[in-house]
Biopython code that builds the backbone (N, CA, C, O; Angstrom):
import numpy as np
from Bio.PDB.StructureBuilder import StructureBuilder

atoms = [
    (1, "UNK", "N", (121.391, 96.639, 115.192)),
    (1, "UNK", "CA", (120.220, 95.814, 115.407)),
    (1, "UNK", "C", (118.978, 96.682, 115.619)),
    (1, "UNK", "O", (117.822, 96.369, 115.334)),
    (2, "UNK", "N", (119.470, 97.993, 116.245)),
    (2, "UNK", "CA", (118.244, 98.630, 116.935)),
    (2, "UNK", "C", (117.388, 99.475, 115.136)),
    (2, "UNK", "O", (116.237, 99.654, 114.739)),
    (3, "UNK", "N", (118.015, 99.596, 114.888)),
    (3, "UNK", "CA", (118.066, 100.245, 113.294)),
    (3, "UNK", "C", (117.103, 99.079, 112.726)),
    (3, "UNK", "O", (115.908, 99.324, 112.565)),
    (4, "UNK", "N", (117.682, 97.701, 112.398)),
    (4, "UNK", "CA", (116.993, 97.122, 111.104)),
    (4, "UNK", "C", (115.492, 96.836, 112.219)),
    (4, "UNK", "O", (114.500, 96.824, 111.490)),
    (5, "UNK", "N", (115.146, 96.643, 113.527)),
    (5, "UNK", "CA", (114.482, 96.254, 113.954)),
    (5, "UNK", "C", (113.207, 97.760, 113.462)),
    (5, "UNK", "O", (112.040, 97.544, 113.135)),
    (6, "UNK", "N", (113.859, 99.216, 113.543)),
    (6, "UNK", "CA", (112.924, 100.174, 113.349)),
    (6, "UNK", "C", (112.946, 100.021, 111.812)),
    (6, "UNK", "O", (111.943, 100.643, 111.460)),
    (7, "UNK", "N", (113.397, 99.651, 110.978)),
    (7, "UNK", "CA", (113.104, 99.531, 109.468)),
    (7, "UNK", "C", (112.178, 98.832, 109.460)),
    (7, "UNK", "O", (111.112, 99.314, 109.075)),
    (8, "UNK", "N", (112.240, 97.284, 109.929)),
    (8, "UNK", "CA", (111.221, 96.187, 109.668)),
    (8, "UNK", "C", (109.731, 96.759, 110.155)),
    (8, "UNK", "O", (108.680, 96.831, 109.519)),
    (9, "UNK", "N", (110.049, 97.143, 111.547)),
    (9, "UNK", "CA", (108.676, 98.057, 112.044)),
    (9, "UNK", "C", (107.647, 99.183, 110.881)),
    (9, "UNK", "O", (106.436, 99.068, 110.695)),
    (10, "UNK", "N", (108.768, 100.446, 110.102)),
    (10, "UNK", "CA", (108.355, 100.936, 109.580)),
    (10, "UNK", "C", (107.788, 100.197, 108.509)),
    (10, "UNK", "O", (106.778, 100.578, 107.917)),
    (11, "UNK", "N", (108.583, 98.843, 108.160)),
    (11, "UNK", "CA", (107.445, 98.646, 106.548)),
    (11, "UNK", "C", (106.259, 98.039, 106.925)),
    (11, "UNK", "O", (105.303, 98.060, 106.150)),
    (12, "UNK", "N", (106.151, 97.239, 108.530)),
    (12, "UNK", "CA", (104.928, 96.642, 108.800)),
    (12, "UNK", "C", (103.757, 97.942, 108.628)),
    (12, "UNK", "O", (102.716, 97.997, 107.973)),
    (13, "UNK", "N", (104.517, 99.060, 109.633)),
    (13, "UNK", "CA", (103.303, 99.826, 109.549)),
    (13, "UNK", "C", (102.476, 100.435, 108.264)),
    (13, "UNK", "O", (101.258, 100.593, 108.193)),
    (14, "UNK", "N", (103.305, 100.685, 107.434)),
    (14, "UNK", "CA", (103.018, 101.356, 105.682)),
    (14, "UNK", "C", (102.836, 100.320, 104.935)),
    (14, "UNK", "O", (102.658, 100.639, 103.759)),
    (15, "UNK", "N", (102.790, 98.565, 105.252)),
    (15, "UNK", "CA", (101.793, 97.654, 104.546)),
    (15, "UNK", "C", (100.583, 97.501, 105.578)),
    (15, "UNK", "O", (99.737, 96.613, 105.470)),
    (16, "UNK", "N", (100.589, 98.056, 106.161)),
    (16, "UNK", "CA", (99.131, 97.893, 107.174)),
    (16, "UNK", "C", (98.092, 99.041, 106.655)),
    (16, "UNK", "O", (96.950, 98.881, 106.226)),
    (17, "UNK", "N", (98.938, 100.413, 106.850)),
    (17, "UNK", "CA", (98.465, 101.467, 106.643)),
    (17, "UNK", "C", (97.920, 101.527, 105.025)),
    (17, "UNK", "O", (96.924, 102.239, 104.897)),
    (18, "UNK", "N", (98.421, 100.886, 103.764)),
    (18, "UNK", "CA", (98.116, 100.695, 102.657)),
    (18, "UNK", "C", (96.475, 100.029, 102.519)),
    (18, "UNK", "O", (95.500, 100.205, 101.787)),
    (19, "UNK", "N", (96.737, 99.411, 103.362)),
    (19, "UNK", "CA", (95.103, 98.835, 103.171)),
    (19, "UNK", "C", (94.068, 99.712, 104.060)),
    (19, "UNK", "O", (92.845, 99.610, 103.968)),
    (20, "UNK", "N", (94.613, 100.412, 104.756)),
    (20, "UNK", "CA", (93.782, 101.386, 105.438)),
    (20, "UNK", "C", (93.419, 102.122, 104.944)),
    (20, "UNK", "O", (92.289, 102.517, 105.228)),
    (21, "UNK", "N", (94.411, 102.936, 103.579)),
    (21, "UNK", "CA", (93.927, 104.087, 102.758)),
    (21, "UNK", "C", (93.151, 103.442, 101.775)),
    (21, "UNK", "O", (92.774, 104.020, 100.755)),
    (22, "UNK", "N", (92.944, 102.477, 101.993)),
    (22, "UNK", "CA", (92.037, 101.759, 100.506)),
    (22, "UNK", "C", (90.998, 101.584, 101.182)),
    (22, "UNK", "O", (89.980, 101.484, 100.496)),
    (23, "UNK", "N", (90.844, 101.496, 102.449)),
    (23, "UNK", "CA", (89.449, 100.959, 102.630)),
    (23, "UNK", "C", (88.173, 102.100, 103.156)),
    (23, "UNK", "O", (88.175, 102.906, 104.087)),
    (24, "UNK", "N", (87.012, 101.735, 102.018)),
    (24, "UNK", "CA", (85.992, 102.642, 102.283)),
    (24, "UNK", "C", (85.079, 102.369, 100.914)),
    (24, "UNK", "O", (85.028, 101.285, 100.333)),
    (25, "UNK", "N", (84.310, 103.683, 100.487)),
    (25, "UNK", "CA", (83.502, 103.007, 99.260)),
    (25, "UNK", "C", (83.715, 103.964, 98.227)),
    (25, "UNK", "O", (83.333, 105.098, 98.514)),
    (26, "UNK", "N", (84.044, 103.863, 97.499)),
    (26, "UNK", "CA", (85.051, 103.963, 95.918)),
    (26, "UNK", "C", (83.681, 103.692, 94.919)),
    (26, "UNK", "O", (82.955, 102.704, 94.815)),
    (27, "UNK", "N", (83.661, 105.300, 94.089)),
    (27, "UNK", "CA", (82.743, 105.265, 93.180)),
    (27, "UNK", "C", (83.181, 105.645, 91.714)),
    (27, "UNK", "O", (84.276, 106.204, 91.641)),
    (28, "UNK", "N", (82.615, 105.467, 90.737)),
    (28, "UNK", "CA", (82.957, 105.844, 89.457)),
    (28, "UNK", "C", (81.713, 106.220, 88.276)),
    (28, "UNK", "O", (80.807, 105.412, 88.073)),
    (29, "UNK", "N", (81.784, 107.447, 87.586)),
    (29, "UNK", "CA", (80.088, 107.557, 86.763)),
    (29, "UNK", "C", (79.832, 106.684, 85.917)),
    (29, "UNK", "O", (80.516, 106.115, 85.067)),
    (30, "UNK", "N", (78.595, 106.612, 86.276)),
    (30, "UNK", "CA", (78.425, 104.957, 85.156)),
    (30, "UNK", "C", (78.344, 105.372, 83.771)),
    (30, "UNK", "O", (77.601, 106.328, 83.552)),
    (31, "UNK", "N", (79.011, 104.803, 82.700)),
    (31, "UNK", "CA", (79.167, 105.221, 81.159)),
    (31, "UNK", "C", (77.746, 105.851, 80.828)),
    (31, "UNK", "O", (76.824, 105.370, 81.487)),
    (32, "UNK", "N", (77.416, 106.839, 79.924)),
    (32, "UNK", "CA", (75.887, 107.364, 79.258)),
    (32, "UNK", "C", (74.743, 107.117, 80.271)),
    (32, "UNK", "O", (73.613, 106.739, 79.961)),
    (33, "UNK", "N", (75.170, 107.370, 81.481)),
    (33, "UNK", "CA", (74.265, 107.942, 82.828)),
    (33, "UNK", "C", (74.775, 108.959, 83.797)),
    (33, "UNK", "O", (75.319, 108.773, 84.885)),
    (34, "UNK", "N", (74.395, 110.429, 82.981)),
    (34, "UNK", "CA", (74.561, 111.434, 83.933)),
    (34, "UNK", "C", (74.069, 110.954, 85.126)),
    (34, "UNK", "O", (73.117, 110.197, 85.317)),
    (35, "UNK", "N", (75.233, 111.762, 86.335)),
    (35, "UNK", "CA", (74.773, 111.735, 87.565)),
    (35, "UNK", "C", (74.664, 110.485, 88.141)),
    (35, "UNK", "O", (74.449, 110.590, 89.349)),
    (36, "UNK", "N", (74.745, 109.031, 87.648)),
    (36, "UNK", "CA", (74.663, 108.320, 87.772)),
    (36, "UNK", "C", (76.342, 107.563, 88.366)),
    (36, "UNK", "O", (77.311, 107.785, 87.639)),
    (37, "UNK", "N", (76.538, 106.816, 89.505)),
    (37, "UNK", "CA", (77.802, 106.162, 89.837)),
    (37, "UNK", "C", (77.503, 104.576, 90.331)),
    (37, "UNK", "O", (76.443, 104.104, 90.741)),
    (38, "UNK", "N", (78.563, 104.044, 90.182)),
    (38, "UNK", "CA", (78.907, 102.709, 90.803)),
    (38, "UNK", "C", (80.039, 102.202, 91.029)),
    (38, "UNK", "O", (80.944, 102.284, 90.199)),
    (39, "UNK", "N", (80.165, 101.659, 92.063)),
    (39, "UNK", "CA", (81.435, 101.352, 92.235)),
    (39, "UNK", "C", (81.229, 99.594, 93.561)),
    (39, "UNK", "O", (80.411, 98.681, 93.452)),
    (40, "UNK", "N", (82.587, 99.821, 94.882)),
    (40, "UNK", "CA", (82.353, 99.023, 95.341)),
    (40, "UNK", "C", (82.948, 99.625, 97.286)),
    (40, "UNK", "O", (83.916, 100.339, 97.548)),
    (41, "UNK", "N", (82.282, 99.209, 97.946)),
    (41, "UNK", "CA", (82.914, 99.521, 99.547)),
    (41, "UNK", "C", (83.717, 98.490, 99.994)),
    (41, "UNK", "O", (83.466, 97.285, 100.034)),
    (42, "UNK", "N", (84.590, 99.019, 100.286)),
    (42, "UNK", "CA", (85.977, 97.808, 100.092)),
    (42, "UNK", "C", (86.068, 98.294, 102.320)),
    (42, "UNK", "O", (86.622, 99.219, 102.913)),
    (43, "UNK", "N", (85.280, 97.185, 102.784)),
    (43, "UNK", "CA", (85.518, 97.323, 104.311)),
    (43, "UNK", "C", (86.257, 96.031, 105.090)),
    (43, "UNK", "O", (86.387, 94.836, 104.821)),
    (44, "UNK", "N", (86.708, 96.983, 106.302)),
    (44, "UNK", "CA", (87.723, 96.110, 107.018)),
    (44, "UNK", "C", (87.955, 94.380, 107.271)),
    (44, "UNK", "O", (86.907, 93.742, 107.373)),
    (45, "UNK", "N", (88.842, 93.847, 107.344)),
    (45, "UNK", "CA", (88.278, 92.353, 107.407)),
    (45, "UNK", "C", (88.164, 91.549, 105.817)),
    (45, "UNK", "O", (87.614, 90.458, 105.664)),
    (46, "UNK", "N", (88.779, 92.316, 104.760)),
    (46, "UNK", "CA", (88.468, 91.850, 103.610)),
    (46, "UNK", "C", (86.905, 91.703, 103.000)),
    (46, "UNK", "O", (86.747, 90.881, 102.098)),
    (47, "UNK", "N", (85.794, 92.449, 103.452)),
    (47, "UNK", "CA", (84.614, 92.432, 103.141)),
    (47, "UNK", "C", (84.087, 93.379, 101.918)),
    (47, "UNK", "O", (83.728, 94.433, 102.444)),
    (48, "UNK", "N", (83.917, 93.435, 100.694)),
    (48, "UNK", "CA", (83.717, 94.072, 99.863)),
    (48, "UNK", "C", (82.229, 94.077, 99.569)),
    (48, "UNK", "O", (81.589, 93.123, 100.012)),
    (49, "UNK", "N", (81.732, 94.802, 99.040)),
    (49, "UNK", "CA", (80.371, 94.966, 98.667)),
    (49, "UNK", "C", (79.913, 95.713, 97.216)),
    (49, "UNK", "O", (80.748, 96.520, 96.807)),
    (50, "UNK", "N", (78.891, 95.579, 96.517)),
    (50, "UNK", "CA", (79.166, 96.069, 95.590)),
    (50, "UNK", "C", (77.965, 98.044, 95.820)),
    (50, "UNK", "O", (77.052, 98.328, 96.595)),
    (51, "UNK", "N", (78.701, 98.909, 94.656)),
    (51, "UNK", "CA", (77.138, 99.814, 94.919)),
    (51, "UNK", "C", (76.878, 100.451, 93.593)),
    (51, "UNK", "O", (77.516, 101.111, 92.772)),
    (52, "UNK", "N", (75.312, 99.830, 93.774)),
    (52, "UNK", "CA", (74.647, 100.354, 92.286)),
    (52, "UNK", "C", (74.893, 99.271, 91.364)),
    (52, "UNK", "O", (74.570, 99.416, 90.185)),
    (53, "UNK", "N", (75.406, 98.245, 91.748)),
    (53, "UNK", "CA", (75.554, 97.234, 90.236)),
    (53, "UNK", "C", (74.801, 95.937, 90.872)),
    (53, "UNK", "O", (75.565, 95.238, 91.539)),
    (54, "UNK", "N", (73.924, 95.635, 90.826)),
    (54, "UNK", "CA", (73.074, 94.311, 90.977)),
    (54, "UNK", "C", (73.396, 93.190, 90.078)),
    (54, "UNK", "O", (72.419, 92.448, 89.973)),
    (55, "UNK", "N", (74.330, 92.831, 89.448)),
    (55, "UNK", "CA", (73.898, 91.922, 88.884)),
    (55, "UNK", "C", (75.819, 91.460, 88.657)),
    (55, "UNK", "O", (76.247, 90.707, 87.783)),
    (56, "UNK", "N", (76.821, 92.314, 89.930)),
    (56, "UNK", "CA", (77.907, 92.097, 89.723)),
    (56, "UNK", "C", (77.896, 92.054, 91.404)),
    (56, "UNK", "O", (77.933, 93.220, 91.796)),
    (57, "UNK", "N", (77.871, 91.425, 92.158)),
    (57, "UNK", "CA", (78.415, 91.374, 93.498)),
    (57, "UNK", "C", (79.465, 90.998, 94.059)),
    (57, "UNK", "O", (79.899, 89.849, 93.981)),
    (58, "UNK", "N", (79.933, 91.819, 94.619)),
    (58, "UNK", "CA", (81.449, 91.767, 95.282)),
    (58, "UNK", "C", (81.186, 91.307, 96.753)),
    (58, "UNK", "O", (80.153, 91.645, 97.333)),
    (59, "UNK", "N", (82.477, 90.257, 97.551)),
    (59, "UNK", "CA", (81.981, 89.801, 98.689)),
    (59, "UNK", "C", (83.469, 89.901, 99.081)),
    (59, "UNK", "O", (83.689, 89.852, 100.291)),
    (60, "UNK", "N", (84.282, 90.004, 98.445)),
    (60, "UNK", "CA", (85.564, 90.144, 99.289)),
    (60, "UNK", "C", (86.855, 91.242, 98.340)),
    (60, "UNK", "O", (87.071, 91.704, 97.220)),
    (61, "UNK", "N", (87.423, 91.202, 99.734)),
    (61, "UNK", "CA", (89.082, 91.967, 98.676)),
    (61, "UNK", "C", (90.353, 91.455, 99.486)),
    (61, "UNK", "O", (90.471, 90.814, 100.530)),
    (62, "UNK", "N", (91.066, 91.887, 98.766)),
    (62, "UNK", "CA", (92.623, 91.737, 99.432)),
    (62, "UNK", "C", (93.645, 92.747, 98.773)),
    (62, "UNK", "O", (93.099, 93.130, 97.738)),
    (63, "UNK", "N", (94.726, 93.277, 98.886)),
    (63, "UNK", "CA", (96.057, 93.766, 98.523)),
    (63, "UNK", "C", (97.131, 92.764, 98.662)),
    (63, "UNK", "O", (97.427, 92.042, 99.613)),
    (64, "UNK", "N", (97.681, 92.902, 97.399)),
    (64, "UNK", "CA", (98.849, 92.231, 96.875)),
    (64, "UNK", "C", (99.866, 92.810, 97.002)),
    (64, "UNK", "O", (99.900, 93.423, 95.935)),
    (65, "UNK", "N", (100.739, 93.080, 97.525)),
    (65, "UNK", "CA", (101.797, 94.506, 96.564)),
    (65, "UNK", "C", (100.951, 95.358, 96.601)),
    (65, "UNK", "O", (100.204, 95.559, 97.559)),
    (66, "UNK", "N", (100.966, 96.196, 95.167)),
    (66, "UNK", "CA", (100.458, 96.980, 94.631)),
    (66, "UNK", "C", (98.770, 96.435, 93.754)),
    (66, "UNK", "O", (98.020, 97.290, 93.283)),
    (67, "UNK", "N", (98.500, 95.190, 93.699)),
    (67, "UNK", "CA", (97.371, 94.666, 93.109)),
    (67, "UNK", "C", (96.406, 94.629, 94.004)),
    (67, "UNK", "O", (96.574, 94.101, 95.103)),
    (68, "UNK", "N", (95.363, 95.146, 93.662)),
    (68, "UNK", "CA", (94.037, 95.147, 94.471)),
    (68, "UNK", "C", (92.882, 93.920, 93.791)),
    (68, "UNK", "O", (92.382, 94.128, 92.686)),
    (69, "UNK", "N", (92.623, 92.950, 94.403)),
    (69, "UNK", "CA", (91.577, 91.516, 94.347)),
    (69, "UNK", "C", (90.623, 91.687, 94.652)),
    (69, "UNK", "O", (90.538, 91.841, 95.870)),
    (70, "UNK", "N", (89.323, 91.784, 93.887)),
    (70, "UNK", "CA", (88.306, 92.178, 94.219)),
    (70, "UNK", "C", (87.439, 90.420, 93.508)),
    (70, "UNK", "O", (87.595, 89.978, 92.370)),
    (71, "UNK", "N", (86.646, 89.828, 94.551)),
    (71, "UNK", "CA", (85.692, 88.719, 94.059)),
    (71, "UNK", "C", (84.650, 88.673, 94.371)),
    (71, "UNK", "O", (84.422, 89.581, 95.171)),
    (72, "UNK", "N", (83.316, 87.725, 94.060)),
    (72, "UNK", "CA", (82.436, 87.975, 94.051)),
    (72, "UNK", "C", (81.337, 86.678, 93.010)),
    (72, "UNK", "O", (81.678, 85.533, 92.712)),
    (73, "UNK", "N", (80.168, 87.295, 92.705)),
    (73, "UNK", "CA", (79.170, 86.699, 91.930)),
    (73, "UNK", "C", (78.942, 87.647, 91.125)),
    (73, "UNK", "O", (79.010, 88.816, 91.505)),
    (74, "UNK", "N", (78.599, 87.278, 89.736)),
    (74, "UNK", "CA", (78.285, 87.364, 88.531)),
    (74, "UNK", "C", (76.860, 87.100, 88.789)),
    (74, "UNK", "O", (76.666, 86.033, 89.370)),
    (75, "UNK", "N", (75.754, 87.832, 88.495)),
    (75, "UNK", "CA", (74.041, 87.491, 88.687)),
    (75, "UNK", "C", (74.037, 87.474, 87.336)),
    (75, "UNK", "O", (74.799, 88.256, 86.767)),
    (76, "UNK", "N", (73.082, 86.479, 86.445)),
    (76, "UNK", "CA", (72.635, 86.802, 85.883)),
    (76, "UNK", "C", (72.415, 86.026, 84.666)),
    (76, "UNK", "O", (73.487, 85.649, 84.194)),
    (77, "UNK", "N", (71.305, 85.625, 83.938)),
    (77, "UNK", "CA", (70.293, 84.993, 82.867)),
    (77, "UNK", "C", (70.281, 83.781, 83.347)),
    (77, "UNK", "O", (70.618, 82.874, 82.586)),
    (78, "UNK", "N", (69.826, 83.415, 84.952)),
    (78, "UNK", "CA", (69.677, 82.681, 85.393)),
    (78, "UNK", "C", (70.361, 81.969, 85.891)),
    (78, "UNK", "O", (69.923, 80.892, 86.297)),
    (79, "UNK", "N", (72.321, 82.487, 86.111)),
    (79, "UNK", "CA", (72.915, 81.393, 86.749)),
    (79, "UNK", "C", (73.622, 82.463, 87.702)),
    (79, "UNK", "O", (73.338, 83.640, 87.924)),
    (80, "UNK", "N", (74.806, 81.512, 88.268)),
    (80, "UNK", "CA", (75.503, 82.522, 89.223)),
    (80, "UNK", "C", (77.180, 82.276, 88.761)),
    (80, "UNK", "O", (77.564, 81.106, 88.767)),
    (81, "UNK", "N", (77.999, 83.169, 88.435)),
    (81, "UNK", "CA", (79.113, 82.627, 88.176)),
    (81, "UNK", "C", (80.174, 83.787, 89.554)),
    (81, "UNK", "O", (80.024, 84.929, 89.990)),
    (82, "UNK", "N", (81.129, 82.729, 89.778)),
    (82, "UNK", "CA", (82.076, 83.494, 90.868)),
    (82, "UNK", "C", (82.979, 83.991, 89.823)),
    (82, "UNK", "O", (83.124, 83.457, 88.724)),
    (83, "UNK", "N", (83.657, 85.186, 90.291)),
    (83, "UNK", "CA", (84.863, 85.976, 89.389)),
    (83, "UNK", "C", (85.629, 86.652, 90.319)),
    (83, "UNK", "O", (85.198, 86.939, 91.435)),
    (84, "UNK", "N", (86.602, 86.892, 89.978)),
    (84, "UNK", "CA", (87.527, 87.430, 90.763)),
    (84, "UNK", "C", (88.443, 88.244, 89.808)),
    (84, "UNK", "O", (89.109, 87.596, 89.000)),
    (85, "UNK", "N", (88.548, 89.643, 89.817)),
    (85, "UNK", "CA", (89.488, 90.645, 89.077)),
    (85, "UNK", "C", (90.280, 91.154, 89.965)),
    (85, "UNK", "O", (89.931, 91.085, 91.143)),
    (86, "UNK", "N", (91.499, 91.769, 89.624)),
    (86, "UNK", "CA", (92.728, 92.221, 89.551)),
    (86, "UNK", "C", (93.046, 93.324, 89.466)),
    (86, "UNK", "O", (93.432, 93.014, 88.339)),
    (87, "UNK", "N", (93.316, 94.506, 89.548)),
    (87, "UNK", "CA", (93.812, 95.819, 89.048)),
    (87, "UNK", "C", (95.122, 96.489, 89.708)),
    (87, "UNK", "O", (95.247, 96.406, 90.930)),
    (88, "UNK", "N", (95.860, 96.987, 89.131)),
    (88, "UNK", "CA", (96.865, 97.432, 89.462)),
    (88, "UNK", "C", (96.848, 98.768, 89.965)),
    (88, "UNK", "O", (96.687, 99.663, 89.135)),
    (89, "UNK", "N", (97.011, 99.132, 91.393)),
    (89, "UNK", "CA", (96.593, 99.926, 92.335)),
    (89, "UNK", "C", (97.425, 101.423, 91.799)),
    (89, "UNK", "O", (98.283, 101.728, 92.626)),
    (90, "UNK", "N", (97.368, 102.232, 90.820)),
    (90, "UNK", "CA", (97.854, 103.300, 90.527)),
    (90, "UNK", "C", (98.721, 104.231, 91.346)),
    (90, "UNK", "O", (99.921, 104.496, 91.415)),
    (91, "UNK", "N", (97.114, 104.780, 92.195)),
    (91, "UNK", "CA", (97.851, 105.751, 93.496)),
    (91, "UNK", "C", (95.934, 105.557, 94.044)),
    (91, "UNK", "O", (94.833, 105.206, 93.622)),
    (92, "UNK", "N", (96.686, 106.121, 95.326)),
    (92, "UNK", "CA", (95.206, 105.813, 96.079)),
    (92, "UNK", "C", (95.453, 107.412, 97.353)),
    (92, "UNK", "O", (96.465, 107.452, 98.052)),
    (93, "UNK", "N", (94.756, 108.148, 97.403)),
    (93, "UNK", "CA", (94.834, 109.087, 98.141)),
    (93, "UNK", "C", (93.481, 109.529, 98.865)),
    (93, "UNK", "O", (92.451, 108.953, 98.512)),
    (94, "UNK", "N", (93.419, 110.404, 99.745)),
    (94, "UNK", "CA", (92.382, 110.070, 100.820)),
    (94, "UNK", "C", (90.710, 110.835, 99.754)),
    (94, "UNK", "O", (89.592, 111.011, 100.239)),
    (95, "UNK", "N", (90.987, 111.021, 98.812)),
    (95, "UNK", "CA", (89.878, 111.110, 97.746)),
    (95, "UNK", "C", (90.040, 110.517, 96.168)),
    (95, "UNK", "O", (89.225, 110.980, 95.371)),
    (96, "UNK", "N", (90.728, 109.825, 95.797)),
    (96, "UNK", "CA", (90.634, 109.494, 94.608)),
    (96, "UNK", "C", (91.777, 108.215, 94.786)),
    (96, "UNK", "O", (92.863, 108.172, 95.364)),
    (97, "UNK", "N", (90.900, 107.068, 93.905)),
    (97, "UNK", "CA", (91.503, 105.416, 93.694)),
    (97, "UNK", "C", (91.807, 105.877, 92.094)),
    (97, "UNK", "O", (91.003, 106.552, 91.452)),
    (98, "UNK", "N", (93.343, 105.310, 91.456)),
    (98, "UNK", "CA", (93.393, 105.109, 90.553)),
    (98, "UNK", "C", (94.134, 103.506, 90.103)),
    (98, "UNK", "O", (95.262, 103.023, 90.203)),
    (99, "UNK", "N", (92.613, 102.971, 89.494)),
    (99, "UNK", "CA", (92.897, 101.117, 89.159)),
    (99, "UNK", "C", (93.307, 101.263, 87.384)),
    (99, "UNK", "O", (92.687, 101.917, 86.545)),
    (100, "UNK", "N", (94.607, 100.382, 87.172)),
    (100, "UNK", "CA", (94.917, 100.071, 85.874)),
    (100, "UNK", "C", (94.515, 98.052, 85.747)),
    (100, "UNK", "O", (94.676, 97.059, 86.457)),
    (101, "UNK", "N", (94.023, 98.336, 84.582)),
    (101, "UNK", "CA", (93.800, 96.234, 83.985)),
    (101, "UNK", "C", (93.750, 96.835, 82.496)),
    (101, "UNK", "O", (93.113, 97.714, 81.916)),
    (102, "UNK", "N", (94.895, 95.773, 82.133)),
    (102, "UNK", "CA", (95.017, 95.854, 80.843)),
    (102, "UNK", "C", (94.453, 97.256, 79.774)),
    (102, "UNK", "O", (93.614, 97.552, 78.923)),
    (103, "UNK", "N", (95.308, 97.656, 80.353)),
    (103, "UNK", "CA", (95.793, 99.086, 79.513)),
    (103, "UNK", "C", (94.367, 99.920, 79.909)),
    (103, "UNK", "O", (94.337, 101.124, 79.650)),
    (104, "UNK", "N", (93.359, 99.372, 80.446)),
    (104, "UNK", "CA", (92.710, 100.497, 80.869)),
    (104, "UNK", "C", (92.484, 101.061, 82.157)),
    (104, "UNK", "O", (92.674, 100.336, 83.134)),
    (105, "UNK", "N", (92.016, 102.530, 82.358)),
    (105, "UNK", "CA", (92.762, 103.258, 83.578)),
    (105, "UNK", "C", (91.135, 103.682, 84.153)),
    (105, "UNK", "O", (90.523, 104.564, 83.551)),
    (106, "UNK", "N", (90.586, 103.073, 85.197)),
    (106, "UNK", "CA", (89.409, 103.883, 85.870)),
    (106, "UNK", "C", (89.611, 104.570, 87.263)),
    (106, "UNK", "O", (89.724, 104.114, 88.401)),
    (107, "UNK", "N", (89.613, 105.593, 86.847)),
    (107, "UNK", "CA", (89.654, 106.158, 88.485)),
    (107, "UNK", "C", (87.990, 106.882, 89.289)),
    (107, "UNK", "O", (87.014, 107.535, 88.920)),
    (108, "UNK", "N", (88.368, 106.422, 90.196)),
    (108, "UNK", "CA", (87.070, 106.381, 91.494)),
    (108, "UNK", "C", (87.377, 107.620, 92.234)),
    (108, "UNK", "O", (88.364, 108.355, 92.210)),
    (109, "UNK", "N", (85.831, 107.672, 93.163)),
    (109, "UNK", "CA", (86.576, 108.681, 94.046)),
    (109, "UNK", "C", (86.002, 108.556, 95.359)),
    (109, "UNK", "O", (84.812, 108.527, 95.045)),
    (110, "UNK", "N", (86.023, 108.460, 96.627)),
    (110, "UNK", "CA", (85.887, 108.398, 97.784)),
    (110, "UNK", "C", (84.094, 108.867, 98.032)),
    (110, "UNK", "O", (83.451, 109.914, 97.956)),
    (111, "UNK", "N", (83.968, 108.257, 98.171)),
    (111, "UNK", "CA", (82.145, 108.262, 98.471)),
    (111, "UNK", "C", (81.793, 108.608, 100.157)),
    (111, "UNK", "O", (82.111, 107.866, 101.087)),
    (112, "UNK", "N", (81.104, 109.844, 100.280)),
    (112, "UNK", "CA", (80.916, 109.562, 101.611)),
    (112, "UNK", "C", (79.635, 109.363, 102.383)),
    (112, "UNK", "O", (79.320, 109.036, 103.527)),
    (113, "UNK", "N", (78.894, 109.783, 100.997)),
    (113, "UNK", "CA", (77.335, 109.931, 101.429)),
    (113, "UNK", "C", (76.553, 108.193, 100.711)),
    (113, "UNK", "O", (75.369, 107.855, 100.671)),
    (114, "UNK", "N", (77.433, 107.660, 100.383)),
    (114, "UNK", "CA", (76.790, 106.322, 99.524)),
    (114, "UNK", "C", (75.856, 105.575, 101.054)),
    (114, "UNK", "O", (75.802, 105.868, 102.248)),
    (115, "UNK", "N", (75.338, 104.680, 100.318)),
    (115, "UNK", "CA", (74.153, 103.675, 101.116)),
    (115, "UNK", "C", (75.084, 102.880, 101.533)),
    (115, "UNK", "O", (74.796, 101.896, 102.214)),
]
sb = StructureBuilder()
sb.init_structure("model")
sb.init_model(0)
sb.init_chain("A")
sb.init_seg("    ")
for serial, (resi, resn, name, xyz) in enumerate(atoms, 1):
    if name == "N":
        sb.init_residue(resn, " ", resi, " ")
    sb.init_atom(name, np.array(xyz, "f"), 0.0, 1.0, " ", f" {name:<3s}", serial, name[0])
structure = sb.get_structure()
């Protein structure tokens, strides 16, 4: 008993701790803009935010498993649309996010100086 009770313990702590290593603000270079990044700050409480993209706002997240939920508002040609994407959480280490969606692979990297 004393056993499965420290098993169950250990997986609470390493699905707790999973969202801990995810959370912070995650950047990526924006396509044909040297020097240029955007990404999103994925903070405690499920609160997401977006950075550098105005016209894609992120307001929340969650972990699935291994799937990371990122939603939000769509700005733009005058309306507002809500969206919500998906990515399949690669590996996540205390400097670099790697997200897979449909066969494509973006990896981020730990931002520390972002706004």
């Amino acid at each position: 008993m004393k056993k499965l009770l420290f098993v169950c313990f250990g997986l609470i702590l390493a699905a707790c701790g999973k969202n801990a290593d995810i959370e912070g603000k995650w950047v990526e270079p924006i396509p044909n803009m040297p020097g240029m990044k955007q990404g999103f700050s994925l903070e405690q409480g499920g609160v997401a935010e977006s950075i550098n993209m105005a016209t894609l706002q992120y307001d929340t997240w969650q972990v699935d498993g291994n799937i990371l939920i990122l939603s939000g508002k769509s700005i733009g040609n005058h309306q507002v649309i809500d969206f919500t994407e998906e990515y399949e959480i690669a590996s996540v280490d205390d400097d670099t996010l790697i997200l897979k969606n449909a066969g494509v692979v973006r990896e981020f990297t730990r931002c520390t100086d972002c706004e």
